[in-house]
Structure formats: structure tokens, C-alpha cells
SEVEXKE-25060 format. One line per 4 residues: number of its first residue (from 1); their letters; for each residue y, x, z of C-alpha. Coordinates in nm, 2 decimals, padded with zeros to 4 digits. Last residue first. Layout:
BEGIN
NUM = a = Y/X/Z; ...
//
This chain:
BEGIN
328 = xxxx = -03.92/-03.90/05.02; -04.22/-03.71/04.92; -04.40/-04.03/04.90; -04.18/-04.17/04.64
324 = xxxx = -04.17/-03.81/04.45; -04.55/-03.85/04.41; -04.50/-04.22/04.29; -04.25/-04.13/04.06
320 = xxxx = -04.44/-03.80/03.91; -04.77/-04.10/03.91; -04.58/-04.32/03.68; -04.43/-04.03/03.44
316 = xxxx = -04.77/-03.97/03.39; -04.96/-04.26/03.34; -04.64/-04.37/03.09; -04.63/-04.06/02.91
312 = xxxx = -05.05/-04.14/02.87; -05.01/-04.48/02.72; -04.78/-04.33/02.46; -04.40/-04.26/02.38
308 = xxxx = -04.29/-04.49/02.63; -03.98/-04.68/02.55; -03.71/-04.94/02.71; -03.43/-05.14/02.56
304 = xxxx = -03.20/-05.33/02.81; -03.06/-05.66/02.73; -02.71/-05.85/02.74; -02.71/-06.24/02.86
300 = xxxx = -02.38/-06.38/03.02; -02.34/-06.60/03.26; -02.03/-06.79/03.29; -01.78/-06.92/03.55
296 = xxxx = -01.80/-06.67/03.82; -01.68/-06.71/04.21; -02.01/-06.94/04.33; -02.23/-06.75/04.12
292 = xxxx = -02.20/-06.38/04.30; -02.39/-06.55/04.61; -02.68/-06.67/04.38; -02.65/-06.35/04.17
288 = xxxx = -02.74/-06.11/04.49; -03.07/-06.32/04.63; -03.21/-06.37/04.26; -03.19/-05.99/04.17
284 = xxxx = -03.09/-06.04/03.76; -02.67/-06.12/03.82; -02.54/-05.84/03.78; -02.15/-05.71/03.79
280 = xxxx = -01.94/-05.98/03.85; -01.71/-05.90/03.60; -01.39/-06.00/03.62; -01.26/-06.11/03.28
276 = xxxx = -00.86/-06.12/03.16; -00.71/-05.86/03.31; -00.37/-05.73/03.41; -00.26/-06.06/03.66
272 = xxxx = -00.64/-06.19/03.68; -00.68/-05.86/03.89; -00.52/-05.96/04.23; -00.63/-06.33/04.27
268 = xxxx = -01.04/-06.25/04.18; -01.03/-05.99/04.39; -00.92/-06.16/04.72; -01.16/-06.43/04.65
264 = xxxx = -01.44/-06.17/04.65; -01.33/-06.04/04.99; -01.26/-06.37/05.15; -01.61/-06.46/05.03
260 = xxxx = -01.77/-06.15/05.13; -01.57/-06.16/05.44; -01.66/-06.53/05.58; -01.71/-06.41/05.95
256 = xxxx = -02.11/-06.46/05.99; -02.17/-06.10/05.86; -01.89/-05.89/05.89; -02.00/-05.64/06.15
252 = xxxx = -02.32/-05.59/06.01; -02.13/-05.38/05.74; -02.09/-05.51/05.39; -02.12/-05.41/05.00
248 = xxxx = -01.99/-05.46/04.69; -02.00/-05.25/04.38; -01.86/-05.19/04.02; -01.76/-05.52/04.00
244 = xxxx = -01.62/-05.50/03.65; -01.26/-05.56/03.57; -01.22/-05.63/03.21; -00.95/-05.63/02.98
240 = xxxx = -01.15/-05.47/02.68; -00.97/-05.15/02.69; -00.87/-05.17/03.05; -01.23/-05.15/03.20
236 = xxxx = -01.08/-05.09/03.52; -01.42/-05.01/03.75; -01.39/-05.18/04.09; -01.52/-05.07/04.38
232 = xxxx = -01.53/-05.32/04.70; -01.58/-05.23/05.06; -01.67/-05.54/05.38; -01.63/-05.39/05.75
228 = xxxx = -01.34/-05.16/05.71; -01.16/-05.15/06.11; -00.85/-05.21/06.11; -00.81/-05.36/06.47
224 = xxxx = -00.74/-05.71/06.30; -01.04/-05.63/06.09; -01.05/-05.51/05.76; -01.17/-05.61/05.46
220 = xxxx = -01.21/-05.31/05.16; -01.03/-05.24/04.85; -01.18/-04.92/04.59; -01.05/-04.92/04.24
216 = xxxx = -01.22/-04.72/04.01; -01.14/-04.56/03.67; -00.78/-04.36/03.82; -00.96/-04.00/03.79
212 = xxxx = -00.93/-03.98/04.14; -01.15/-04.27/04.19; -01.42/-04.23/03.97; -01.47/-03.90/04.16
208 = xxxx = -01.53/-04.07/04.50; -01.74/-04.32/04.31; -01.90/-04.12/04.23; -01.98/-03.92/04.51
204 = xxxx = -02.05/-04.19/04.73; -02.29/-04.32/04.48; -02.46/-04.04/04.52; -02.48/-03.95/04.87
200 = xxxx = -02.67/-04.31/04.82; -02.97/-04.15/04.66; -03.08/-04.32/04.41; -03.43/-04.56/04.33
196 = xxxx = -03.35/-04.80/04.62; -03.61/-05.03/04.62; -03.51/-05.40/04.71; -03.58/-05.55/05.01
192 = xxxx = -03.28/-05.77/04.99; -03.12/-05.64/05.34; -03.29/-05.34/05.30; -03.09/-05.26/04.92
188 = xxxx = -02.78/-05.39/05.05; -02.75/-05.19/05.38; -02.79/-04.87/05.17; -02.47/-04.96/05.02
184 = xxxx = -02.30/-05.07/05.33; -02.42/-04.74/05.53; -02.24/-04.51/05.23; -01.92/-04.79/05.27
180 = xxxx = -01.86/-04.70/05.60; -01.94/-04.32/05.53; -01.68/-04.33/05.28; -01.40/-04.52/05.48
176 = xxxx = -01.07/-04.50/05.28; -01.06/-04.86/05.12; -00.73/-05.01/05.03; -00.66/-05.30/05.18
172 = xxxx = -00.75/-05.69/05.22; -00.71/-05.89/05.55; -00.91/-06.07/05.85; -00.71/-06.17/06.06
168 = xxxx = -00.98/-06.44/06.22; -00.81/-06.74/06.06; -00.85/-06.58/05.76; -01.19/-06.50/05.74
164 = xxxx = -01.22/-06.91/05.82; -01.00/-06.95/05.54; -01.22/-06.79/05.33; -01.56/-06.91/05.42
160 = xxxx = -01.40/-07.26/05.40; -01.38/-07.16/05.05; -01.63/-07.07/04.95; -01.85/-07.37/05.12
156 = xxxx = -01.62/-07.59/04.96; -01.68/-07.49/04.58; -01.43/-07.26/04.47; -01.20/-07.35/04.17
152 = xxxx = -01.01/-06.98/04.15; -01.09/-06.89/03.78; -01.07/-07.28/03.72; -00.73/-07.30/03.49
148 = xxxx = -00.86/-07.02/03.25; -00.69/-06.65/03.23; -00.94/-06.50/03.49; -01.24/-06.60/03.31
144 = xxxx = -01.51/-06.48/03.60; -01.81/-06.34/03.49; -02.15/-06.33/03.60; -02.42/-06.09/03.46
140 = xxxx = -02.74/-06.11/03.33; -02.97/-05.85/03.16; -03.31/-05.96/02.99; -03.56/-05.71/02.85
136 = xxxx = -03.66/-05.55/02.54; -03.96/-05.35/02.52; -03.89/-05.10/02.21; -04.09/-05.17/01.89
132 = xxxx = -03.87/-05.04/01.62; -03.79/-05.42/01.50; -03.73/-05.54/01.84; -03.47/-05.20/01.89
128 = xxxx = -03.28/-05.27/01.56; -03.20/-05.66/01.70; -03.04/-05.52/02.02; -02.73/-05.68/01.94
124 = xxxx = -02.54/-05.75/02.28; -02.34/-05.41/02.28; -02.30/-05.28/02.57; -02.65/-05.11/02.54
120 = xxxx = -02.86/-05.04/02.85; -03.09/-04.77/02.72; -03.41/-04.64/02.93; -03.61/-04.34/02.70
116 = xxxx = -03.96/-04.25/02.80; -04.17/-03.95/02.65; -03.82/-03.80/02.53; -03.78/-03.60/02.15
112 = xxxx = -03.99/-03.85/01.85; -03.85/-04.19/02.01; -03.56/-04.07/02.10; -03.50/-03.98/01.72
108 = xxxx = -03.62/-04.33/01.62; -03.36/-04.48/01.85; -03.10/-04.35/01.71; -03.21/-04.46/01.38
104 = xxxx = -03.25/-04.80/01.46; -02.90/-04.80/01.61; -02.78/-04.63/01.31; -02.90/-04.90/01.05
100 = xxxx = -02.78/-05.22/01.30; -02.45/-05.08/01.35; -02.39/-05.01/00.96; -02.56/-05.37/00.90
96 = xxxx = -02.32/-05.50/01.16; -02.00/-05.33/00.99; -02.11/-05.42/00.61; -02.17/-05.76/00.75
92 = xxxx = -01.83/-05.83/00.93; -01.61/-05.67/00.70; -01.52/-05.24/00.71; -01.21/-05.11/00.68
88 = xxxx = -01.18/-05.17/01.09; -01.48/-04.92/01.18; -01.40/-04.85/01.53; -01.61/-04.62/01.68
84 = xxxx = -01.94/-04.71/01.74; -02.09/-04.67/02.13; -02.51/-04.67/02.14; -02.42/-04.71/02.47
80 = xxxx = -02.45/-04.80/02.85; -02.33/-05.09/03.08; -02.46/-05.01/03.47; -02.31/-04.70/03.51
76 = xxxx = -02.46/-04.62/03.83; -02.76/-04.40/03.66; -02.61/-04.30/03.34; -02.80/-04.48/03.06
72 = xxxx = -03.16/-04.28/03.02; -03.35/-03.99/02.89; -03.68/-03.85/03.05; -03.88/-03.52/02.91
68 = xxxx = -04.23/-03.43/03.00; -04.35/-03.11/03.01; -04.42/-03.09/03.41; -04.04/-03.26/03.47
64 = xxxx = -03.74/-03.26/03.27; -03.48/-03.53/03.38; -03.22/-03.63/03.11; -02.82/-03.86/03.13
60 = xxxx = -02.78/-03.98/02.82; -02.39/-04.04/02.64; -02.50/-04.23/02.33; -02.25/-04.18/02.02
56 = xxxx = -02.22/-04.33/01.68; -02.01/-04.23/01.36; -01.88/-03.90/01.43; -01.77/-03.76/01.07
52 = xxxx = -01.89/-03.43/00.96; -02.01/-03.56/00.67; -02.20/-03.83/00.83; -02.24/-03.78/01.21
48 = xxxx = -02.44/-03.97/01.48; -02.38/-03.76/01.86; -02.63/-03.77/02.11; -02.46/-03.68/02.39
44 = xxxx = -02.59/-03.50/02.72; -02.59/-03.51/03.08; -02.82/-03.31/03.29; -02.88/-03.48/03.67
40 = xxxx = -02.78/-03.40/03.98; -02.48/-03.65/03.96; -02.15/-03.60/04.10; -01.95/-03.35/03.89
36 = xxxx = -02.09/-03.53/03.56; -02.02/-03.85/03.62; -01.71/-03.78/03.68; -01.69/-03.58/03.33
32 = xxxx = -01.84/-03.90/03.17; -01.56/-04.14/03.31; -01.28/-03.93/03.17; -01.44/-03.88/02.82
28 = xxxx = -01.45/-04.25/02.79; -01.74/-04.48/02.72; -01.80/-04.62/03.03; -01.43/-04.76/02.99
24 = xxxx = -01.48/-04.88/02.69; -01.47/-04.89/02.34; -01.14/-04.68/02.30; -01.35/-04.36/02.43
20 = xxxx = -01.28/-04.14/02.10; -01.50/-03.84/02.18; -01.38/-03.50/02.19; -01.36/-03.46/02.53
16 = xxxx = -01.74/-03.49/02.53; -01.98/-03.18/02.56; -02.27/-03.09/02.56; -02.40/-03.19/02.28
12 = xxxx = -02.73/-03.39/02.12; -02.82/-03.38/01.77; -02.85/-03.67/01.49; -02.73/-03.60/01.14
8 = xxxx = -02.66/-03.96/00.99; -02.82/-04.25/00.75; -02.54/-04.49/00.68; -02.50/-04.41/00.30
4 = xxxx = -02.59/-04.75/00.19; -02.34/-04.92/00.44; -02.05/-04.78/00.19; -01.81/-04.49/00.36
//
């Protein structure tokens, strides 16, 4: 297939097993059907085809409300498509002009079906949604080069917050504590005063379901006593040998005893074996990246792509989130 005859048949589907998932772990059949038993929300794919042939897919989760329509990246998936399947008869330009030319017209056919669309593309090259007039913001993350001499060169604050975890016998084990780890996560969002804009029964679920289809990792600190006071999720991105901090959270009880930093630590010396990037996992909240900075080694800049379809949409969709805000 040339880069002239790029222009596809767009429609969404129900269903996924069928798609390739060698992108990414976000991208995989397995992670969408988890997603799918935990979250209230309708998933779809919009599927790009060419003669029958799959060319470009965006898994979308979609809220219907009053007549208007919502589409969006999976909420607690924090990297999100357009996803290409490998195109390796193709050079360098023909492939980013291909990407480019569906991209745009992905986003064209969002454009004309949702009254807002919210994309978080793993794929750094946003160009197509500048030129179609999406807003296009800034997405940083932390990562850690686990293969490099420094991936464990803490500063001294680090790591005398290790040893001192240490010293108090503190250690690392799985994590089997749900409702410990539910409080954690909403502890995070008060602690920072940040809005929570999901339920955390959610992200319980999730992860929950993440877990037993072998995507997630879950590790926790525990005390001498064993009790869990510091939980860590980690998504196995094994096609592009990444771990990615899928979530970390404390308990009360382990502030002022270094477990965050033991914790992190920890991490970082069991998955540079198998991997070779840990991903911090977010780096745009000032409070959360300044902590997440002393164990990464590089930030790196992605973007989201947002779109209203007209001033009204956005009047509307603003006052149905307010309304729902004061409903609780």
C-alpha cells in the first residue's frame, strides 16, 4: 500500500480480540477487556481500514448525556492511541506521512460524531492535530534508564530515606490490601488538593482486573508487624520494555519513615533485570513530579489533543460537570 492511497473507512466496533496489541501494553486486547469489566463507561474502537485491512485503531471510552456525546483515552490508562500496526515495508517518510494522513483523518471523524473528544496519544507526533485545530497540551513524565550506570545514583536525601526505612524493618512484598490501597489513593488527591474526577471503587477494580490478567504488578511496604502502609502498581509494558508506574500511594502510617523512597528504590532494583525504562508515570502536578524526580533521569514531553465541537458543547458539557460535582 503507497502513502497516496492512505485515506481509510472509519467506524467504531465493539469489539477487540482481533486487534494486533504488539504496540503496547495499553494497546492489547487483554488490557481493553479489563477495562471493560471495571469501568461504567461504553468502550468502543474506532477502527481505520483500507481494503479490508486494519490500518489504525483508537480504543475510546464514550459518555452520552442530554444529546451530547463524550469520547476520550480510557480513564486510568494514562498513555492512549491512535495505535498503527507495524508497517515495516514502509521507509521512514512514507511511514510518518501514512501516520500523519490517518491521524488527521481520525481526528476529523471525531470531530463531525462527539461534542468533545480528550486523546492522549503514545505516539509523540501530534503534528496532524495542530494542523486540524485541536488544543494541544504538554504531558511530562519521568523515566528512569534502568540499563545505564546511574539508574540507582540517589541524591543523599533518597537515600538516607532508604536506609532509615530500613533500619525500621521496613520491607517489600506483594500487595493484598485493597481497601488499604483504596484509602491511599484517595489520600493522594487531598493531600495535593487535587480534584479527583473518578471514583476510587474504580481504580480498585482495575487494577484488581489488570492484575489477574498478568498486566499489573502490585508490591507494597510493610511493617515489621506486616502491616501495608506504602502500595505500588506497575503496568508491564513488555513490548517496548517499559515498566510504567501505574500508581503509588501511602497511608498516614508511613509518612516520616522513608517508605516512598524505600518503596520507589525497591522498584527501580527489581525491574531493571527484564526492562529497560521505568516509568515514572507523570510528572505535570508540581508537588507529585518533584518527589518522582529524584529516582528518574529524563523527562520526557508527549501531548494530549483536546476538542470541542463549538462554544456552546463546551457551555454545556461545562455546566453537566458542574451539576454532577454538586451532586456528589
Amino acid at each position: 500500500m503507497t502513502v497516496s492511497e492512505s485515506a481509510c473507512e472509519w467506524s467504531l466496533a465493539d469489539a477487540w480480540d482481533h486487534l494486533p496489541g504488539e504496540e503496547t501494553v495499553f494497546a492489547s486486547p487483554a488490557w481493553l477487556t479489563a477495562t471493560a469489566k471495571a469501568l461504567p463507561f461504553e468502550l468502543k474502537v474506532l477502527e481505520g481500514r483500507k481494503g479490508g485491512k486494519l490500518l489504525c485503531y483508537l480504543p475510546l471510552q464514550i459518555i452520552r448525556r442530554g444529546g451530547l456525546a463524550k469520547a476520550f483515552t480510557p480513564i486510568l490508562t494514562y498513555y492512549g492511541g491512535p495505535y498503527f500496526p507495524p508497517a515495516s515495508d514502509l521507509r521512514f517518510h512514507e511511514r510518518t506521512k501514512l501516520r500523519y494522513d490517518l491521524q488527521a483523518e481520525a481526528l476529523r471523524w471525531l470531530g463531525k460524531r462527539f461534542h468533545y473528544v480528550l486523546l492522549t496519544p503514545d505516539d509523540s507526533d501530534v503534528r496532524a492535530g495542530l494542523d486540524e485545530g485541536w488544543d494541544c497540551r504538554p504531558k511530562v513524565t519521568v523515566v528512569n534508564r534502568l540499563k545505564s550506570g546511574g539508574s540507582l545514583d540517589l541524591g543523599g536525601d533518597s537515600l538516607r530515606n532508604v536506609r532509615k526505612a530500613e533500619k525500621a524493618g521496613l520491607t517489600l512484598g506483594p500487595s493484598r490490601d485493597e481497601d488499604g490501597f483504596r484509602k491511599a489513593f484517595e489520600r493522594t488527591f487531598l493531600r495535593k488538593g487535587l480534584a479527583m474526577q473518578w471514583k476510587p471503587e474504580w481504580a480498585v477494580d482495575l487494577r484488581r482486573e489488570l492484575t489477574a490478567a498478568g498486566l499489573l504488578e502490585n508490591r507494597s511496604v510493610l511493617t515489621a508487624e506486616g502491616a501495608e502502609i506504602a502500595f505500588a502498581s506497575v503496568a508491564l509494558d513488555r513490548p517496548r520494555k517499559r515498566a510504567v508506574l501505574w500508581y503509588s500511594c501511602s497511608l498516614r502510617e508511613a509518612d516520616r519513615t522513608g517508605a516512598m523512597h524505600f518503596l520507589l528504590y525497591r522498584l527501580l532494583e527489581l525491574y531493571r533485570a527484564d526492562f529497560e525504562v521505568f516509568d515514572l508515570c507523570g510528572a505535570d502536578h508540581r508537588g507529585l513530579s518533584e518527589f518522582k524526580e529524584k529516582f528518574g533521569q529524563e523527562l520526557i514531553v508527549r501531548h494530549s489533543l483536546e476538542k470541542y465541537r463549538g462554544p456552546v458543547s463546551r457551555v454545556l458539557l461545562g455546566a453537566f460537570a458542574r451539576a454532577r460535582k454538586l451532586a456528589g
